[in-house]
C-alpha positions in Angstrom: 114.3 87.2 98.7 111.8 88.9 100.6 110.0 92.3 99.3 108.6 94.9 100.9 106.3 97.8 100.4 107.1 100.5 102.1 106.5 104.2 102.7 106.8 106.5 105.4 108.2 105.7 108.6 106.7 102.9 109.6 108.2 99.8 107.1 111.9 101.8 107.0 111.6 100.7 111.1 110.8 97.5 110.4 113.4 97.2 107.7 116.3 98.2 109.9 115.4 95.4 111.9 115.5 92.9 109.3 118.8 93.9 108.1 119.9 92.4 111.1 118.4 88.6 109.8 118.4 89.1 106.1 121.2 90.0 103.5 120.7 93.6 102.3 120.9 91.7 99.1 118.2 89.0 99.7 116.0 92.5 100.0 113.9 94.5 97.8 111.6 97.3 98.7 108.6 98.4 96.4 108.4 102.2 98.0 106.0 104.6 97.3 105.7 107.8 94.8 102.7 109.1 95.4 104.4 111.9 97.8 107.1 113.0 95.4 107.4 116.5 94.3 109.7 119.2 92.8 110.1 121.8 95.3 112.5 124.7 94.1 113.2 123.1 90.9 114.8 119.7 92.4 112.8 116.2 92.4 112.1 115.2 96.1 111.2 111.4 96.8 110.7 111.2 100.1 109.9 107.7 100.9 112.5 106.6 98.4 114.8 108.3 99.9 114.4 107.2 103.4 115.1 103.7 102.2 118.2 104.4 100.3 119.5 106.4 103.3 119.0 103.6 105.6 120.1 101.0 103.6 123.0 103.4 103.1 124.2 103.8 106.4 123.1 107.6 106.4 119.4 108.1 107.9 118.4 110.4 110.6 116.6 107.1 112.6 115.9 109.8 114.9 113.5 111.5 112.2 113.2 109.2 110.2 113.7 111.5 107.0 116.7 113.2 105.4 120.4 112.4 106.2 122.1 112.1 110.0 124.2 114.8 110.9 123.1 117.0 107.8 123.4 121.1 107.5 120.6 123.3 106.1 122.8 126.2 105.1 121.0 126.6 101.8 117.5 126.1 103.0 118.4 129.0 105.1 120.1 131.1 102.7 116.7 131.0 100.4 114.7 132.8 103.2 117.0 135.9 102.1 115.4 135.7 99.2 112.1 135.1 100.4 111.8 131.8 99.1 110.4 130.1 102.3 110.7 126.4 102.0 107.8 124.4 103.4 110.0 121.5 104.1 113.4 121.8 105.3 115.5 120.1 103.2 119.2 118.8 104.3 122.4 120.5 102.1 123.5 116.3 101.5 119.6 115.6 101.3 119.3 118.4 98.4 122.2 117.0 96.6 120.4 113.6 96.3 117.5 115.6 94.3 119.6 117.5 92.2 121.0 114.8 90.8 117.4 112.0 90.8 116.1 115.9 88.6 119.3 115.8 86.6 118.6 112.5 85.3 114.9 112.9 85.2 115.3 116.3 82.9 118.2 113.7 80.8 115.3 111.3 80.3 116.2 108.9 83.0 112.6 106.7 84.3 112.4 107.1 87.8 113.5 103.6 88.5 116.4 104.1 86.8 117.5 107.0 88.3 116.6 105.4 91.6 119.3 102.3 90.9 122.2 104.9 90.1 121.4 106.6 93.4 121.4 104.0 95.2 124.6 102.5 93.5 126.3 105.6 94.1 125.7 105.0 98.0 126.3 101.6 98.1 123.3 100.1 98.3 122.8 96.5 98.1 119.0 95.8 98.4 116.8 96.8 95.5 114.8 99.7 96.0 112.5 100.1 93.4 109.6 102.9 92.7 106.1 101.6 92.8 105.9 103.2 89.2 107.7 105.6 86.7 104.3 107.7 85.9 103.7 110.6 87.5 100.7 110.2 90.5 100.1 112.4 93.6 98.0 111.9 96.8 96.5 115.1 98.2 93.6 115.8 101.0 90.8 117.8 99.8 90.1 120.5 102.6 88.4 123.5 103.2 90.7 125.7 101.1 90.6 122.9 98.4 93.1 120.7 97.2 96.4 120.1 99.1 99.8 118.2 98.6 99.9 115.6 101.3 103.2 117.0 102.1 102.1 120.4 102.4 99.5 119.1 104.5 101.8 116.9 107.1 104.9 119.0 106.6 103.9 122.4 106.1 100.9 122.2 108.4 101.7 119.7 110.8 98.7 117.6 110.2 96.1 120.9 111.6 93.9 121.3 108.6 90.8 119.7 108.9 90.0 117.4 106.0 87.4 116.2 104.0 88.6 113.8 101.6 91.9 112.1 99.6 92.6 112.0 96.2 95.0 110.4 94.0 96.0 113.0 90.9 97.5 111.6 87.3 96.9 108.5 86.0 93.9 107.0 87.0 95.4 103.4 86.8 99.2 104.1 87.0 101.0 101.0 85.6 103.5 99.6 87.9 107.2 99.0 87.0 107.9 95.8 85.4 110.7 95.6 87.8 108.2 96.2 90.8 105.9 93.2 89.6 108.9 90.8 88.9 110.3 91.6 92.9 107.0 90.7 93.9 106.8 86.8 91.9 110.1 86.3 92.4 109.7 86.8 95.9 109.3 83.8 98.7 106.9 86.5 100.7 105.9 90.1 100.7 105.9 92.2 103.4 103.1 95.1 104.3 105.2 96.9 106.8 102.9 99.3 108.9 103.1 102.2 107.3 100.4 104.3 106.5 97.3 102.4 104.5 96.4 105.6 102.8 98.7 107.4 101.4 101.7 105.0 101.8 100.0 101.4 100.9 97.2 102.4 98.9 99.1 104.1 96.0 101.1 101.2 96.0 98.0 98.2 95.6 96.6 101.3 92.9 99.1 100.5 90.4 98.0 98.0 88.0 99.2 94.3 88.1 99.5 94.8 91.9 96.7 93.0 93.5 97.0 90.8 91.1 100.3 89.6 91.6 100.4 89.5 95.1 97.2 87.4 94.8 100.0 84.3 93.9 102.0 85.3 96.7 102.8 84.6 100.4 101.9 88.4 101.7 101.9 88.7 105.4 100.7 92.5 106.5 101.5 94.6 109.7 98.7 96.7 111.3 100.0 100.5 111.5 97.1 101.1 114.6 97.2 99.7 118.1 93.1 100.3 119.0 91.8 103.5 117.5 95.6 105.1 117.0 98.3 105.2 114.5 101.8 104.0 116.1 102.3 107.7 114.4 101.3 109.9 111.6 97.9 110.9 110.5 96.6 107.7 109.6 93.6 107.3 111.7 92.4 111.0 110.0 93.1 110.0 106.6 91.4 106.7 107.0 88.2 108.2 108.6 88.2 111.1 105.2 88.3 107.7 103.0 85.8 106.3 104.5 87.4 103.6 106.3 87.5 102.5 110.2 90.8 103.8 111.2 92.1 100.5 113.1 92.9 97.3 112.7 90.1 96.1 111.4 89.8 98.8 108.8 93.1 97.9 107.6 92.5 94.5 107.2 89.6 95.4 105.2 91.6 96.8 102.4 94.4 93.9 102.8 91.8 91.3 102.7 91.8 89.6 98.9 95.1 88.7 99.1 96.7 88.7 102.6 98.0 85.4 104.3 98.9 86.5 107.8 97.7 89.5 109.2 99.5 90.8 112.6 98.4 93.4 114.7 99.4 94.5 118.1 99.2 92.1 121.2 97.9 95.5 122.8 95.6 96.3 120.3 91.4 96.0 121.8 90.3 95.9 118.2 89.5 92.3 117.4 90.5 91.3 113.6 89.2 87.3 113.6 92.4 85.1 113.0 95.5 87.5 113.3 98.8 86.7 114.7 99.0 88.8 117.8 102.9 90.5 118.4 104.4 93.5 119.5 104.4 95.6 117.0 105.8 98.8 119.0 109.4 99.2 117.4 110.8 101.7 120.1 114.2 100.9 119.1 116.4 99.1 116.6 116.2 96.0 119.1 112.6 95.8 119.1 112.6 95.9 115.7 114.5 93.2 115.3 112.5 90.8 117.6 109.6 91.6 115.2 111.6 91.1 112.0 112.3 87.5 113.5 109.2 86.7 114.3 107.6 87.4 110.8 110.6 85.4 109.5 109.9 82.4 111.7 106.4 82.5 109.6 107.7 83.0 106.5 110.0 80.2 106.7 107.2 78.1 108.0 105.1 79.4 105.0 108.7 78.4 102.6 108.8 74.6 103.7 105.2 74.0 103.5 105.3 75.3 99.7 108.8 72.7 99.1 
């Protein structure tokens, strides 16, 4: 089995390429919460959600978020009643958090409604929250504390900011479930999403680090020289205090990565990473990356027989 952790766009690429080399059910994906919220009364999970769809046959790969081919009649009809949405959300896409709130309000953990979503869309791979307390990144700015999503969704990126903060528990546990994909796994993945707010909520939980200590981890850099392949990362890793590159994600991966891989484009020198393309432009580029990481965890695999 091989896990991931994922959130945002960039793993979700990564991962449709692997599906191509590994069994959806030889898969399990550790996916970031720190970006949920309710927004008009329904649970929204977006980086859990762009893994079920694509494991599910159903993402928009041309947004990466929310369902291919969806409508957005009741996100529409709400601006009659002045109840401007930030995000658009899809009619199918809303249906999904109706239902994850349904069971939440019943008592359901978020794992557990998680694994009857994604059995309800046929989902073979395990897709598993990072954790099933509540914990939310947001970017302290001029006008004071903001959602990350109202920050990247509602306004595109354009406020400065100063600094992120996780709110909720300080030291969130993570899901036994989470921990056991991890041991049981023969390597993690770091897909190159965003170290901030996709990654770091993730290694935050506790038993994380520790866990993946014991492990084969190999991690992806999200930057090609002082850029972000896309998103805000290079902002949000200059208000943390970190070099938004390579290097600066390396520094965070450092205690317990094996193989670190950044871009054969990339000027920033990180002293003993594997150099590939790492520019997943389509599903085929994707895939040659996907084999290439395999090739090393199957090296990694016989050397540990």
């Amino acid at each position: 089995m091989i896990t991931f952790l994922s959130g945002g766009t960039g793993t979700p690429k990564l991962l449709r390429g692997m599906r191509n080399l590994v069994n959806d059910d030889q898969i399990a994906v550790i996916v970031n919460t720190a970006e949920d919220m309710w927004v008009s009364g329904n649970h929204m999970s977006p980086d859990i959600d762009t893994v079920l769809y694509l494991f599910a046959g159903l993402l928009n790969t041309d947004t990466w978020w929310g369902i291919r081919g969806d409508t957005f009649s009741t996100h529409k009809f709400l601006e009659q009643f002045t109840h401007d949405e930030f995000i658009g959300i899809g009619d199918k896409d809303r249906a999904v958090h109706i239902a994850r709130a349904r069971m939440l309000w019943d008592g359901a953990t978020l794992t557990g409604a998680t694994a009857a979503l994604a059995g309800a869309l046929g989902v073979q791979a395990r897709v598993l929250p990072m954790t099933d307390a509540e914990v939310t990144t947001y970017v302290e700015t001029p006008e004071g504390p903001m959602h990350f999503q109202q920050y990247w969704v509602g306004h595109r990126g354009e406020v400065p900011i100063e600094g992120v903060i996780r709110k909720g528990e300080a030291a969130p546990k993570a899901t036994p479930e989470a921990l056991t994909a991890i041991r049981e796994a023969d390597a993690v993945i770091i897909g190159p999403s965003n170290p901030v707010t996709s990654i770091s909520p993730i290694l935050e939980c506790a038993g994380v680090r520790e866990v993946l200590k014991d492990q084969f981890v190999i991690a992806v850099s999200p930057f090609i020289g002082d850029r972000p392949v896309s998103g805000p990362a290079a902002a949000l890793m200059e208000a943390w205090g970190m070099e938004p590159s390579s290097a600066g994600t390396y520094e965070l991966y450092k205690d317990f990565v094996d193989v670190f891989v950044q871009d054969r484009r990339d000027e920033t020198e990180v002293p003993g990473a594997m150099r590939l393309d790492t520019l997943m432009s389509n599903e085929g580029k994707a895939e040659a990356l996907a084999w290439e990481l395999m090739a090393v965890v199957r090296s990694a695999v016989q050397r540990r027989a």
